[in-house]
Biopython code that builds the backbone (N, CA, C, O; Angstrom):
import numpy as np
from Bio.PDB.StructureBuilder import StructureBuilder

atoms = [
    (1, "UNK", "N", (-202.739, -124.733, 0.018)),
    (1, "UNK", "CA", (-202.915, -123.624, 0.921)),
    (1, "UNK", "C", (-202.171, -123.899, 2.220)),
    (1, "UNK", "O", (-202.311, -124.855, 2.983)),
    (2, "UNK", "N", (-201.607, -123.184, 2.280)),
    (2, "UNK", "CA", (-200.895, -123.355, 3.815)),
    (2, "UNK", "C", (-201.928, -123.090, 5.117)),
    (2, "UNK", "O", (-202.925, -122.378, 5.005)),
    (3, "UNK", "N", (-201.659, -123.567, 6.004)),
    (3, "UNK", "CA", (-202.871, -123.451, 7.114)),
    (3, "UNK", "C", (-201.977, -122.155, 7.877)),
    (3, "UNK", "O", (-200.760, -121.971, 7.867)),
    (4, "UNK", "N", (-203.151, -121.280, 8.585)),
    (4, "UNK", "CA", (-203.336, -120.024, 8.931)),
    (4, "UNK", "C", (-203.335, -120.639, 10.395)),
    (4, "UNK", "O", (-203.908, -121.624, 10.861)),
    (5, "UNK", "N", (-202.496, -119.710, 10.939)),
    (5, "UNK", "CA", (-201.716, -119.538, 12.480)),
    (5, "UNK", "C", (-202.854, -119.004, 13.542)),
    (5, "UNK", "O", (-203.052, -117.799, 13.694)),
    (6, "UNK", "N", (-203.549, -119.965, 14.229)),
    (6, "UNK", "CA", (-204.553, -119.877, 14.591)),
    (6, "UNK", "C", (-204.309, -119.620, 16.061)),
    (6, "UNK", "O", (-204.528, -120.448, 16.945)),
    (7, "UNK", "N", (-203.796, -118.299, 16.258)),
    (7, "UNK", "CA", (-202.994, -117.779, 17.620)),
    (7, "UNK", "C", (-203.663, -117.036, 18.907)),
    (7, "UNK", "O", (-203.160, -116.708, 19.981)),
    (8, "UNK", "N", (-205.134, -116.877, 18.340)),
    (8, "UNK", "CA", (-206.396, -115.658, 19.498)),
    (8, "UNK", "C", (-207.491, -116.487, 20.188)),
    (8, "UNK", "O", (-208.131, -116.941, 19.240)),
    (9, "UNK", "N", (-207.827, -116.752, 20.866)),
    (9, "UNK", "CA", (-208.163, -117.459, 21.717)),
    (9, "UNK", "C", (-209.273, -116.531, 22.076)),
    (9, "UNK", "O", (-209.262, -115.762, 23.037)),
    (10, "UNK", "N", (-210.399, -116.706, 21.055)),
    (10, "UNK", "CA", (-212.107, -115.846, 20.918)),
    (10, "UNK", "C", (-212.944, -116.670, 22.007)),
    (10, "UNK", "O", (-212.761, -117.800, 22.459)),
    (11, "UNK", "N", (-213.860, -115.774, 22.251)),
    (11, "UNK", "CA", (-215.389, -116.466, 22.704)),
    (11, "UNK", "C", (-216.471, -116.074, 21.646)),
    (11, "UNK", "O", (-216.880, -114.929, 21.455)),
    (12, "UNK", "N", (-216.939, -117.399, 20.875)),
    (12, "UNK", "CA", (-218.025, -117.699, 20.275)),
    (12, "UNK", "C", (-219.480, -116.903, 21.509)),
    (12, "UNK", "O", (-219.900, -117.579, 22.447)),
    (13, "UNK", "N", (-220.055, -115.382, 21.221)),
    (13, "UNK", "CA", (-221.267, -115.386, 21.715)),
    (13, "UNK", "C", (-222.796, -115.415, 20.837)),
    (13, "UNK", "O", (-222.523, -115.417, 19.637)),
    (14, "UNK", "N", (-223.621, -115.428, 20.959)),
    (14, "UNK", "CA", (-225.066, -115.565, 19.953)),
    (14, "UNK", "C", (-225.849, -114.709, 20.857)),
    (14, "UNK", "O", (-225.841, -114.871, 22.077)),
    (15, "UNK", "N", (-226.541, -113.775, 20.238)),
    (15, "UNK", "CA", (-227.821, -112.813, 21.087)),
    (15, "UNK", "C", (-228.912, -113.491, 21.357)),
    (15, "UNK", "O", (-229.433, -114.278, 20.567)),
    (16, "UNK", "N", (-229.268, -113.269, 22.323)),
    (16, "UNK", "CA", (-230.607, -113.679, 23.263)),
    (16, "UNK", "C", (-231.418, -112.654, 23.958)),
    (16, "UNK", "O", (-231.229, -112.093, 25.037)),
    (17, "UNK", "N", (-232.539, -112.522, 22.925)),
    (17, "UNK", "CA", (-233.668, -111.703, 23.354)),
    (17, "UNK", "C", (-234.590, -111.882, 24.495)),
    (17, "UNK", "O", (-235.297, -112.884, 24.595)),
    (18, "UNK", "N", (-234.587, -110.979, 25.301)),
    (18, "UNK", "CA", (-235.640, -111.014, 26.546)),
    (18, "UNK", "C", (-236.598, -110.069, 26.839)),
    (18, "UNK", "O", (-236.270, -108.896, 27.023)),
    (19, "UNK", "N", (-237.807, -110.457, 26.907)),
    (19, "UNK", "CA", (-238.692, -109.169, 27.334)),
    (19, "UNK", "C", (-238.326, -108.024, 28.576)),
    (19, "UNK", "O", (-237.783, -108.576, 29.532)),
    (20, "UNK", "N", (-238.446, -107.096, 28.682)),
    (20, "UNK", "CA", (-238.394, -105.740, 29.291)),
    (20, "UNK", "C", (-239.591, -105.704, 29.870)),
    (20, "UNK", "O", (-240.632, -106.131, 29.372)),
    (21, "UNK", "N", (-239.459, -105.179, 30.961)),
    (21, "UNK", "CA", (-241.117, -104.243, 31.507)),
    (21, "UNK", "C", (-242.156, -103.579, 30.811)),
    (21, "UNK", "O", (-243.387, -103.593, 30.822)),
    (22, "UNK", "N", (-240.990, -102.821, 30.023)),
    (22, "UNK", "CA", (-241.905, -101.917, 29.282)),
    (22, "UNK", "C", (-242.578, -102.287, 27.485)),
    (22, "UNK", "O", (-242.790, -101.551, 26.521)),
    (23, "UNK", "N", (-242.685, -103.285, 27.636)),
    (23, "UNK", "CA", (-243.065, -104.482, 26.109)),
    (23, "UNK", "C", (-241.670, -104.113, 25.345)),
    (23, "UNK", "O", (-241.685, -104.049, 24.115)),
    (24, "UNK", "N", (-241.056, -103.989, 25.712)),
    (24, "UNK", "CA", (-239.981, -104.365, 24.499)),
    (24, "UNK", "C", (-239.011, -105.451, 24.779)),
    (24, "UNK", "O", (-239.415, -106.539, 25.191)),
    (25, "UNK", "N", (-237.515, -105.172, 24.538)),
    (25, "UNK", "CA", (-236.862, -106.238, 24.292)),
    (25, "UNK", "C", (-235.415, -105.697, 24.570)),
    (25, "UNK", "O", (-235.180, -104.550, 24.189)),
    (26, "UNK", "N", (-234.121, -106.620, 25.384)),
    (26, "UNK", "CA", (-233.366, -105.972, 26.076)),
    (26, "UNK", "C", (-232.354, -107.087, 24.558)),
    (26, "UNK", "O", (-232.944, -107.333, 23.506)),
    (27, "UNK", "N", (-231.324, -107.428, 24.730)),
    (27, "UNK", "CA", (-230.437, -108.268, 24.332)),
    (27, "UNK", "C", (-229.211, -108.478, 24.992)),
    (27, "UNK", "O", (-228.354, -107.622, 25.209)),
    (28, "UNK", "N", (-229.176, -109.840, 25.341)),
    (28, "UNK", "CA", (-227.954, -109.946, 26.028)),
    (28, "UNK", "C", (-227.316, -111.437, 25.414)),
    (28, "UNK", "O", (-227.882, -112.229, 24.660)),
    (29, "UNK", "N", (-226.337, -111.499, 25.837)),
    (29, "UNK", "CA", (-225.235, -112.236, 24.963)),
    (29, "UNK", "C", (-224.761, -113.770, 25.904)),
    (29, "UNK", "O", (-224.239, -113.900, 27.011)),
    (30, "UNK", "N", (-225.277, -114.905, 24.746)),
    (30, "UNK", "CA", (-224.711, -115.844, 25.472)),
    (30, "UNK", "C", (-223.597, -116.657, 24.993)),
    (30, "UNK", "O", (-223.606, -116.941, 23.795)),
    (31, "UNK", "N", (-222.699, -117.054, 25.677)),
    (31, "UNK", "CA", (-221.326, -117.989, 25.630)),
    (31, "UNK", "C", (-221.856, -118.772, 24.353)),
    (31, "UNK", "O", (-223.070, -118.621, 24.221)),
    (32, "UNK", "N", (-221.272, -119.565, 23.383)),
    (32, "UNK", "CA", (-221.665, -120.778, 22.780)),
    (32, "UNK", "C", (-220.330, -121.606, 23.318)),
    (32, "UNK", "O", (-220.493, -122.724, 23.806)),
    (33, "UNK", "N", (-219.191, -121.107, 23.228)),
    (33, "UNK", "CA", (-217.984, -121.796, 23.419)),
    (33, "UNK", "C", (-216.600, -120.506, 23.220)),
    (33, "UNK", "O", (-216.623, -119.275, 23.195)),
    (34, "UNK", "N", (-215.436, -121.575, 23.102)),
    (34, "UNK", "CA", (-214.369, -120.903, 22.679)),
    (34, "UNK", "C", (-213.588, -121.332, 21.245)),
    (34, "UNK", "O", (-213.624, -122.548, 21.059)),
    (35, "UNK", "N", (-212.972, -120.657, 20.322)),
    (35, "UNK", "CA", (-212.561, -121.232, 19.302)),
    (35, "UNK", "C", (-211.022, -120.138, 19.156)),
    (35, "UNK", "O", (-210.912, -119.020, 19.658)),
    (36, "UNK", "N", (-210.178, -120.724, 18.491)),
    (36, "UNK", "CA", (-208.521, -120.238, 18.437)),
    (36, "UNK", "C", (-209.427, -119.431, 16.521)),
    (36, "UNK", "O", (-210.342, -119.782, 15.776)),
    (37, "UNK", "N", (-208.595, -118.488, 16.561)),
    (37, "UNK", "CA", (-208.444, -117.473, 15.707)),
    (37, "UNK", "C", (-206.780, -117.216, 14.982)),
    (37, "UNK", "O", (-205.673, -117.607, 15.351)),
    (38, "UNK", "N", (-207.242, -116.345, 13.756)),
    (38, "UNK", "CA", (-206.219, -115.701, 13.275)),
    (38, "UNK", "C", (-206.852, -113.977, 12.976)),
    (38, "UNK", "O", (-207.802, -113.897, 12.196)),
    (39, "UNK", "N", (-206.476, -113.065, 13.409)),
    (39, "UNK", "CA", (-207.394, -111.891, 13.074)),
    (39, "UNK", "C", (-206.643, -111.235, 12.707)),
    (39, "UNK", "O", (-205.652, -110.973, 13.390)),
    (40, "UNK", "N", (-206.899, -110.569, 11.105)),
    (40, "UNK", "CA", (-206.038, -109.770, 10.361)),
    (40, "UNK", "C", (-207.174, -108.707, 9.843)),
    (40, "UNK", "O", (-208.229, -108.990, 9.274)),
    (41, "UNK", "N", (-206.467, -106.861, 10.340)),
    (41, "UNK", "CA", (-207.027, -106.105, 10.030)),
    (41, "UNK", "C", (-207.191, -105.483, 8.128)),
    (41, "UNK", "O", (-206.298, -105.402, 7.284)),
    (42, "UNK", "N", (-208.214, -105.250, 8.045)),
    (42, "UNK", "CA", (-208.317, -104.951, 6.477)),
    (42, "UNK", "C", (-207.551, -103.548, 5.987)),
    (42, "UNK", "O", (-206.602, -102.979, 6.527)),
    (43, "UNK", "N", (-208.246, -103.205, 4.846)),
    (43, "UNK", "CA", (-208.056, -101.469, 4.841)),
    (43, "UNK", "C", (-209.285, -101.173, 4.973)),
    (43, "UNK", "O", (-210.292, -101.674, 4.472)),
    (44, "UNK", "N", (-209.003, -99.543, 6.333)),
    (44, "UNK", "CA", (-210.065, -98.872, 6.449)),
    (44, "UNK", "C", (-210.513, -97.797, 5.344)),
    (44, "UNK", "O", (-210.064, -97.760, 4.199)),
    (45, "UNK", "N", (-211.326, -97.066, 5.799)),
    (45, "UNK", "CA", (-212.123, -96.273, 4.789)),
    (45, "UNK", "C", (-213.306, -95.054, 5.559)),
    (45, "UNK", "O", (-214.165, -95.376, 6.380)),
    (46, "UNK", "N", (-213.126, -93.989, 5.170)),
    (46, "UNK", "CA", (-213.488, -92.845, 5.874)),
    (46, "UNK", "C", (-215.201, -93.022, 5.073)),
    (46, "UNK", "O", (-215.221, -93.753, 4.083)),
    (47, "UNK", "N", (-216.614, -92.340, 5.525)),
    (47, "UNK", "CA", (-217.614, -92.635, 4.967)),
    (47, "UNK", "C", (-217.842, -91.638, 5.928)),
    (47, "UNK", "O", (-217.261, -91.748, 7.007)),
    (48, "UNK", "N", (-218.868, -90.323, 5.650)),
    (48, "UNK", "CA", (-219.849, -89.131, 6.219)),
    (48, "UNK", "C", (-221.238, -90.186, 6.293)),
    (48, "UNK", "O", (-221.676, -91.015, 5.495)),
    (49, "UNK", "N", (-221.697, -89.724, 7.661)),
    (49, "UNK", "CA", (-222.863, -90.571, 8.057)),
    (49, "UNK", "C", (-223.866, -89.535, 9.023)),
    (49, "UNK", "O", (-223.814, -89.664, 10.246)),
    (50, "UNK", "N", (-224.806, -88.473, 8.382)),
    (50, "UNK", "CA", (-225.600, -87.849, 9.350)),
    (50, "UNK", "C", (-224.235, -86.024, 9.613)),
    (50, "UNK", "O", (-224.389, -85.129, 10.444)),
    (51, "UNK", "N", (-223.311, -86.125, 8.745)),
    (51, "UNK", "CA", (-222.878, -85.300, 9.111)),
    (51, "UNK", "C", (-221.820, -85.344, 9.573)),
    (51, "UNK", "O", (-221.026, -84.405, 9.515)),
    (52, "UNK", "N", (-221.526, -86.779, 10.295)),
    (52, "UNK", "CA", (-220.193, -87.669, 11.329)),
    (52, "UNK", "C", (-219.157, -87.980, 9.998)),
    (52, "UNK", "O", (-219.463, -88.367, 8.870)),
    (53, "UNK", "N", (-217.967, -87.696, 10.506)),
    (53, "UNK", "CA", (-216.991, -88.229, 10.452)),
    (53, "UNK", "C", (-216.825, -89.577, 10.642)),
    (53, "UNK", "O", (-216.172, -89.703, 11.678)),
    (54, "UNK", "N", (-217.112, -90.772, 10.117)),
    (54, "UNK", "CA", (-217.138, -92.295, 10.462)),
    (54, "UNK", "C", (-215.788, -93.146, 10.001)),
    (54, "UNK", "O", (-215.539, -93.079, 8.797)),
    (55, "UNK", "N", (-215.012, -93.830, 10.708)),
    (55, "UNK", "CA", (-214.089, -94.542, 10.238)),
    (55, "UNK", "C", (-214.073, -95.917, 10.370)),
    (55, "UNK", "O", (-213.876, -96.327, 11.513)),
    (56, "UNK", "N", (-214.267, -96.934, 9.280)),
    (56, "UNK", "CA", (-214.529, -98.077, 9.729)),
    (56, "UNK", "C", (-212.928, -98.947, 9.175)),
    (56, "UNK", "O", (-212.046, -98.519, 8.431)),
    (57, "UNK", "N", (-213.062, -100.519, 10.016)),
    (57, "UNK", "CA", (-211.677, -100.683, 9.469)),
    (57, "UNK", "C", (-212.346, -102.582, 9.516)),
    (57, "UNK", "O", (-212.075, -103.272, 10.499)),
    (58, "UNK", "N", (-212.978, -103.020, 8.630)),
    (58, "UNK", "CA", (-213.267, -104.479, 8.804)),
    (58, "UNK", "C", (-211.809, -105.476, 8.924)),
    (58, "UNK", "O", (-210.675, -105.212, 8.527)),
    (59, "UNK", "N", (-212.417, -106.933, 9.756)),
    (59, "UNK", "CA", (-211.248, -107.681, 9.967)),
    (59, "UNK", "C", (-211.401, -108.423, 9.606)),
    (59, "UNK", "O", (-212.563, -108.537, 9.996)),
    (60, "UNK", "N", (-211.163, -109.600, 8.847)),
    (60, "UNK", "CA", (-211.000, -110.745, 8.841)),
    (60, "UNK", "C", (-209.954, -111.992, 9.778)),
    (60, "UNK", "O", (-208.743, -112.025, 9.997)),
    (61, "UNK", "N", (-211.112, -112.936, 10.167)),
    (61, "UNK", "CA", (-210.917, -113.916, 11.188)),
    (61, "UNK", "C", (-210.970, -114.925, 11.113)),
    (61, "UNK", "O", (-212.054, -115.508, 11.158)),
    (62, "UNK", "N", (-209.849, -115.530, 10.972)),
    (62, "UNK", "CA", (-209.988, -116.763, 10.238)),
    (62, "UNK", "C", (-210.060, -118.443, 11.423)),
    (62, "UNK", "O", (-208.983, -118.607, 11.997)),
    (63, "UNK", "N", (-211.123, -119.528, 11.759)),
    (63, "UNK", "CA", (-211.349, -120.193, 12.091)),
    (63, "UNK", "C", (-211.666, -121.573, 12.132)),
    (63, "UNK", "O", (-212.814, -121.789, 11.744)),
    (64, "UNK", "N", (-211.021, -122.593, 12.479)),
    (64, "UNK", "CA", (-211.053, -123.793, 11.823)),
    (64, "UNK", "C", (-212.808, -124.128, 11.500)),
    (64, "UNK", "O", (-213.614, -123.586, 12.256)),
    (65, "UNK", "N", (-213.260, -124.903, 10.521)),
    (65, "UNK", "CA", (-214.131, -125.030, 10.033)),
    (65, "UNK", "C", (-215.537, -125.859, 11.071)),
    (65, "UNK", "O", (-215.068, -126.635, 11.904)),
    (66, "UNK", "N", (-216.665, -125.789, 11.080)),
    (66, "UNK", "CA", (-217.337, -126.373, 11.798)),
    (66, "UNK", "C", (-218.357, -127.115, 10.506)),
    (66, "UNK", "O", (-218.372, -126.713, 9.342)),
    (67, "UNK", "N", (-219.033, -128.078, 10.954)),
    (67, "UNK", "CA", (-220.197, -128.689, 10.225)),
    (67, "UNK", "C", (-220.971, -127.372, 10.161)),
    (67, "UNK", "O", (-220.864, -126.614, 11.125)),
    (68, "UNK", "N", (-221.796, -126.997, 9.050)),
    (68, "UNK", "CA", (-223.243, -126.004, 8.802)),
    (68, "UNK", "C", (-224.327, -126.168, 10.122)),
    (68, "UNK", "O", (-224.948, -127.231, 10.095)),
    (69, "UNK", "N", (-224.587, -125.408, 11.084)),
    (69, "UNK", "CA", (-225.183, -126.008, 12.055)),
    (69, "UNK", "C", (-224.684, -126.749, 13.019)),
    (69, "UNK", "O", (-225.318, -127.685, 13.506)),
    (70, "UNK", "N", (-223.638, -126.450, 13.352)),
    (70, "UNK", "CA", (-222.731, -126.474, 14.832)),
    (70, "UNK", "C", (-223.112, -125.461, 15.532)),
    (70, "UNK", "O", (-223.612, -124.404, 15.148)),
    (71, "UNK", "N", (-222.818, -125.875, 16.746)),
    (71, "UNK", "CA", (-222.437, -124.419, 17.197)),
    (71, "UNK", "C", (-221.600, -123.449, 17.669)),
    (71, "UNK", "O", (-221.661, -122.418, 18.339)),
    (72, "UNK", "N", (-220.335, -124.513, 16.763)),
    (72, "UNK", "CA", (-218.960, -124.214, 17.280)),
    (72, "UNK", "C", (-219.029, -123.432, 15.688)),
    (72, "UNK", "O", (-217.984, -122.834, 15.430)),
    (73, "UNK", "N", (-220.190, -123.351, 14.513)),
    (73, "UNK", "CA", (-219.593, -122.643, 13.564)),
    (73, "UNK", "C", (-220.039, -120.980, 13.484)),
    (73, "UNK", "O", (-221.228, -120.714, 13.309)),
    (74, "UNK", "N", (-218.932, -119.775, 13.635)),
    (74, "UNK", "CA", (-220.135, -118.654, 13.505)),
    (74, "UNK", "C", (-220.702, -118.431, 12.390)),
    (74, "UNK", "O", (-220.431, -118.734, 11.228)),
    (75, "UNK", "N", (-221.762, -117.698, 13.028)),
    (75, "UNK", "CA", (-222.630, -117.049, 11.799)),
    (75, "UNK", "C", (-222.564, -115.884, 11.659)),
    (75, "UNK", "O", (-221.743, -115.381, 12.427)),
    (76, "UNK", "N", (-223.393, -114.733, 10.588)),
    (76, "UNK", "CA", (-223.486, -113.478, 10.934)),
    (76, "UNK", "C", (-224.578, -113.206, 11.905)),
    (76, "UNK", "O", (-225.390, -114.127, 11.991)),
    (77, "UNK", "N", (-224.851, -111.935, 12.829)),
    (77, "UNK", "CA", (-225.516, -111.952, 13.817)),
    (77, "UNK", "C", (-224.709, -112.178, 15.044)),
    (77, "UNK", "O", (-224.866, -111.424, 16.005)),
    (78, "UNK", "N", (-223.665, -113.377, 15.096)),
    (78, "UNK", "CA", (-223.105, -113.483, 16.169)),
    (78, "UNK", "C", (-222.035, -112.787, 16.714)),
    (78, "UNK", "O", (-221.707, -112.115, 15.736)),
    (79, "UNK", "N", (-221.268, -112.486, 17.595)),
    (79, "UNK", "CA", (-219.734, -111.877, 17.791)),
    (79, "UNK", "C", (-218.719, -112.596, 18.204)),
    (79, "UNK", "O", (-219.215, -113.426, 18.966)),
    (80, "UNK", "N", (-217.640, -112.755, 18.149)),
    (80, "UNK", "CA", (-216.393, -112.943, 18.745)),
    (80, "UNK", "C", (-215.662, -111.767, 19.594)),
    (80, "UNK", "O", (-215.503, -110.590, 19.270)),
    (81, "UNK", "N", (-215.275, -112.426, 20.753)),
    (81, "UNK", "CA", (-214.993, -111.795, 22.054)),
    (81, "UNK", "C", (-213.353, -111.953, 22.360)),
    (81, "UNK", "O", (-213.028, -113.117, 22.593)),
    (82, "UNK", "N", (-212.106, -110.825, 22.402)),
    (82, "UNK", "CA", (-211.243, -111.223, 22.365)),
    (82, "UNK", "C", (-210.254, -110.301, 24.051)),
    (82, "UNK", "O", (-209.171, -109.746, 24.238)),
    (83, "UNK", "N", (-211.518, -110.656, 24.900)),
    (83, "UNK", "CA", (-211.171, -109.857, 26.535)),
    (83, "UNK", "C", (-212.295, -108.937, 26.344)),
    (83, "UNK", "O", (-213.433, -109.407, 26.375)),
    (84, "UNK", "N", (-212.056, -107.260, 26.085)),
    (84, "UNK", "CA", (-212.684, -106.273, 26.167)),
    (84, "UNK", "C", (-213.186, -105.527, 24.808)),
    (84, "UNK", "O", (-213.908, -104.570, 24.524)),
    (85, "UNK", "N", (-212.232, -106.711, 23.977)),
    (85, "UNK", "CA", (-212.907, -106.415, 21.957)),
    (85, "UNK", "C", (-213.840, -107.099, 21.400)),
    (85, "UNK", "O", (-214.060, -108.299, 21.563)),
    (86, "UNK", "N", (-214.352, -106.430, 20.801)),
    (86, "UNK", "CA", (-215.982, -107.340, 20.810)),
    (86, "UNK", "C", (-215.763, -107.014, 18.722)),
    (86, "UNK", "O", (-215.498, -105.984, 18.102)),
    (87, "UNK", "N", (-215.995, -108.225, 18.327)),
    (87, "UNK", "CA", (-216.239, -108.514, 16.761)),
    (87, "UNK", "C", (-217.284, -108.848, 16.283)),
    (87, "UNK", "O", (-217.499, -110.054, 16.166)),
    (88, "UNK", "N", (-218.347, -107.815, 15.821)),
    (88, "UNK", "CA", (-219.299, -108.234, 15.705)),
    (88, "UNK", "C", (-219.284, -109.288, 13.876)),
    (88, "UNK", "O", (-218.843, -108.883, 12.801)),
    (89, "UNK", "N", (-219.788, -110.336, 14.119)),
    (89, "UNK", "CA", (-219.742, -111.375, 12.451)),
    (89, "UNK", "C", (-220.937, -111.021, 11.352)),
    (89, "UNK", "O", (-222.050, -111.540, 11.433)),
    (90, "UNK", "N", (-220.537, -109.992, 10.225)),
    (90, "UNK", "CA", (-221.056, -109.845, 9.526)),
    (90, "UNK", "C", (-221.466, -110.570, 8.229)),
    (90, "UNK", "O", (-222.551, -110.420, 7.666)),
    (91, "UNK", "N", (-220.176, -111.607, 7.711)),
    (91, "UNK", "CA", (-220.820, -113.010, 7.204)),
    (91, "UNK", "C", (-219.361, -113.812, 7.018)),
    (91, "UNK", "O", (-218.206, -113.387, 6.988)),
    (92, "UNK", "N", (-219.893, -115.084, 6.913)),
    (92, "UNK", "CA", (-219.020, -116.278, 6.869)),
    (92, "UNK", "C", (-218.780, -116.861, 5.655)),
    (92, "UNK", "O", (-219.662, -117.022, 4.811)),
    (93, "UNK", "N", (-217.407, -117.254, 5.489)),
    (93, "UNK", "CA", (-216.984, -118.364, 4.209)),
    (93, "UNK", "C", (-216.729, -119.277, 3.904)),
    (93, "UNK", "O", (-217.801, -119.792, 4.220)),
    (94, "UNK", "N", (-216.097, -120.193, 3.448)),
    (94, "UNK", "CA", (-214.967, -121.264, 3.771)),
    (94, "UNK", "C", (-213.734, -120.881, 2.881)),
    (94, "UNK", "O", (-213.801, -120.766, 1.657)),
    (95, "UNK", "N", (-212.748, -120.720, 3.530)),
    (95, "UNK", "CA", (-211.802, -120.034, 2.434)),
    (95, "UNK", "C", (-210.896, -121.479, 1.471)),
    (95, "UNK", "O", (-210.301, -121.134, 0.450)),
    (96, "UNK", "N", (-210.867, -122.677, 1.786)),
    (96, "UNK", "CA", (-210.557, -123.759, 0.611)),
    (96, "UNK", "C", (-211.451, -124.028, -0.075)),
    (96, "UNK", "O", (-212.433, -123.298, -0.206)),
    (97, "UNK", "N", (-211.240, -125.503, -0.848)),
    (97, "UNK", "CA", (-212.035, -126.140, -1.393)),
    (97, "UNK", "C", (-212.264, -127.703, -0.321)),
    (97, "UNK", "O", (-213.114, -128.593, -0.335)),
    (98, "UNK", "N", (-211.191, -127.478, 0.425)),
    (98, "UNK", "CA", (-211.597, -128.881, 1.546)),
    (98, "UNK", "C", (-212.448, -128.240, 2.296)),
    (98, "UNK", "O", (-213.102, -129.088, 2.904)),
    (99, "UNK", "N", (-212.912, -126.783, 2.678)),
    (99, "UNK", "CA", (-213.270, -126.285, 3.648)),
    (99, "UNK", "C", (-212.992, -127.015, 5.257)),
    (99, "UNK", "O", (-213.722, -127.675, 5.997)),
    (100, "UNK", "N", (-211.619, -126.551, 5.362)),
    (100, "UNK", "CA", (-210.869, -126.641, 6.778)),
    (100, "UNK", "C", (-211.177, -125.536, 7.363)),
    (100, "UNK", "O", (-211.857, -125.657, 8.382)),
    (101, "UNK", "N", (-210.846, -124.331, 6.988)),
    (101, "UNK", "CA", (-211.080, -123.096, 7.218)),
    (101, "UNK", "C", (-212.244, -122.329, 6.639)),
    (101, "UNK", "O", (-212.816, -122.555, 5.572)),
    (102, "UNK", "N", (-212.660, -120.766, 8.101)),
    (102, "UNK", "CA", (-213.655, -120.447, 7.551)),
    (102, "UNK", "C", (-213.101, -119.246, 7.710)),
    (102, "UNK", "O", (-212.289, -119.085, 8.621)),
    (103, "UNK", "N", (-213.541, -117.904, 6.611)),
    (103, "UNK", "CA", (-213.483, -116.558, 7.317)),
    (103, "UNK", "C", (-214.549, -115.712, 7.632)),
    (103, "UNK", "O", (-215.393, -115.370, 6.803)),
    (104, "UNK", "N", (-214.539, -115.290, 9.051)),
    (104, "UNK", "CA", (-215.655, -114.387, 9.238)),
    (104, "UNK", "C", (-215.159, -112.904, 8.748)),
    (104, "UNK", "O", (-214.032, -112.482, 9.007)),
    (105, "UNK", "N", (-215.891, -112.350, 8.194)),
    (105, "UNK", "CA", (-215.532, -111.046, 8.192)),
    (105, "UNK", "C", (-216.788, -110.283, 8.766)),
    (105, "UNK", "O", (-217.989, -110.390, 8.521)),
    (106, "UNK", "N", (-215.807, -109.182, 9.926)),
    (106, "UNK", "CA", (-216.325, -108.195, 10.732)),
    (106, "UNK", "C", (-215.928, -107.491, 11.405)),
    (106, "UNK", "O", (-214.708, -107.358, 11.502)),
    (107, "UNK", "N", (-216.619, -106.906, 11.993)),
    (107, "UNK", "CA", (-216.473, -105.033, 12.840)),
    (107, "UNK", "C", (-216.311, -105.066, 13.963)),
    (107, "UNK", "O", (-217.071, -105.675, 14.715)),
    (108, "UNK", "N", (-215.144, -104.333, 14.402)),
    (108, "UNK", "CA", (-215.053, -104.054, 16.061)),
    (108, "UNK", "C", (-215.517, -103.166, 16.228)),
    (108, "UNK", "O", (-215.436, -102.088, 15.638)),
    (109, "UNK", "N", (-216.574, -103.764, 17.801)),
    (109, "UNK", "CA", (-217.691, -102.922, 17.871)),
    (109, "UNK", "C", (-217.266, -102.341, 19.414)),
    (109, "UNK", "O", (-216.448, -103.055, 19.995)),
    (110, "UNK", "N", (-217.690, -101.225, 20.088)),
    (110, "UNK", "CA", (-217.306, -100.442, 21.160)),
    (110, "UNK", "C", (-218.950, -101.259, 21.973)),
    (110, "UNK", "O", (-220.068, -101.464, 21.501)),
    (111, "UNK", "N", (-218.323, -101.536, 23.385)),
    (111, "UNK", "CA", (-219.148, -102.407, 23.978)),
    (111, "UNK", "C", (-220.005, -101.915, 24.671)),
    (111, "UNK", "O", (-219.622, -101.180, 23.760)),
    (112, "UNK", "N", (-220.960, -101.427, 25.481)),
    (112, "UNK", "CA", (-222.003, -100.242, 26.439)),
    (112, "UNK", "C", (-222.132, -101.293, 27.742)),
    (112, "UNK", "O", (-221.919, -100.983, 28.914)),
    (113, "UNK", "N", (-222.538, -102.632, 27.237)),
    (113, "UNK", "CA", (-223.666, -103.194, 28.260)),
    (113, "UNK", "C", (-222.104, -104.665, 28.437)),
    (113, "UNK", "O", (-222.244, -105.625, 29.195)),
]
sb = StructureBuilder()
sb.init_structure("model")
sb.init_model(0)
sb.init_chain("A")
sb.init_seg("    ")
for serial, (resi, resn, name, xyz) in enumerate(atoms, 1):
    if name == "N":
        sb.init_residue(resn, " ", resi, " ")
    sb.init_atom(name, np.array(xyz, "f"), 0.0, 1.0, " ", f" {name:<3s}", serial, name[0])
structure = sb.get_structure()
């Protein structure tokens, strides 16, 4: 396998739940680190949702490998941050058999907070 051109320069974040005033629960996002990327867009695909017009386009992101339980490795749940693009990680692989490399595959998500 040839090694993948690890050229994007992500921020590893993980959600962190906090209570609200009003008994609930806010979420906000903390740093774990930084890790170099390769991010290659998939094919998208049109899907009716409630009536909406929905267009999704998953990416795959490819990242040098971490031990299971790092916290330099992502998981799903977590995002990758690339400035003002936010990737949310829907699940992880190892794409060899040395597992050097991992791929996350996931969704760019439009940011509010």
């Amino acid at each position: 396998m040839k090694a993948p051109l690890l050229n994007r320069k992500l921020t590893l974040e993980a959600p962190y739940r906090t209570r609200d005033d009003s008994g609930g629960y806010i979420t906000t996002w903390s740093i774990l680190g930084v890790i170099w990327a390769s991010i290659k867009a998939g094919t998208g695909r049109e899907a009716d949702m409630a009536g909406l017009s929905i267009a999704t386009v998953p990416y795959k992101i490819t990242v040098r490998a971490a031990p299971a339980g790092a916290p330099s490795r992502p998981v799903a749940g977590q995002r990758l941050r690339d400035g003002v693009r936010v990737f949310r990680v829907l699940a992880v692989s190892e794409i060899d058999d040395a597992a050097r490399y991992l791929t996350c595959i996931a969704r760019e998500e439009e940011v509010t907070s």
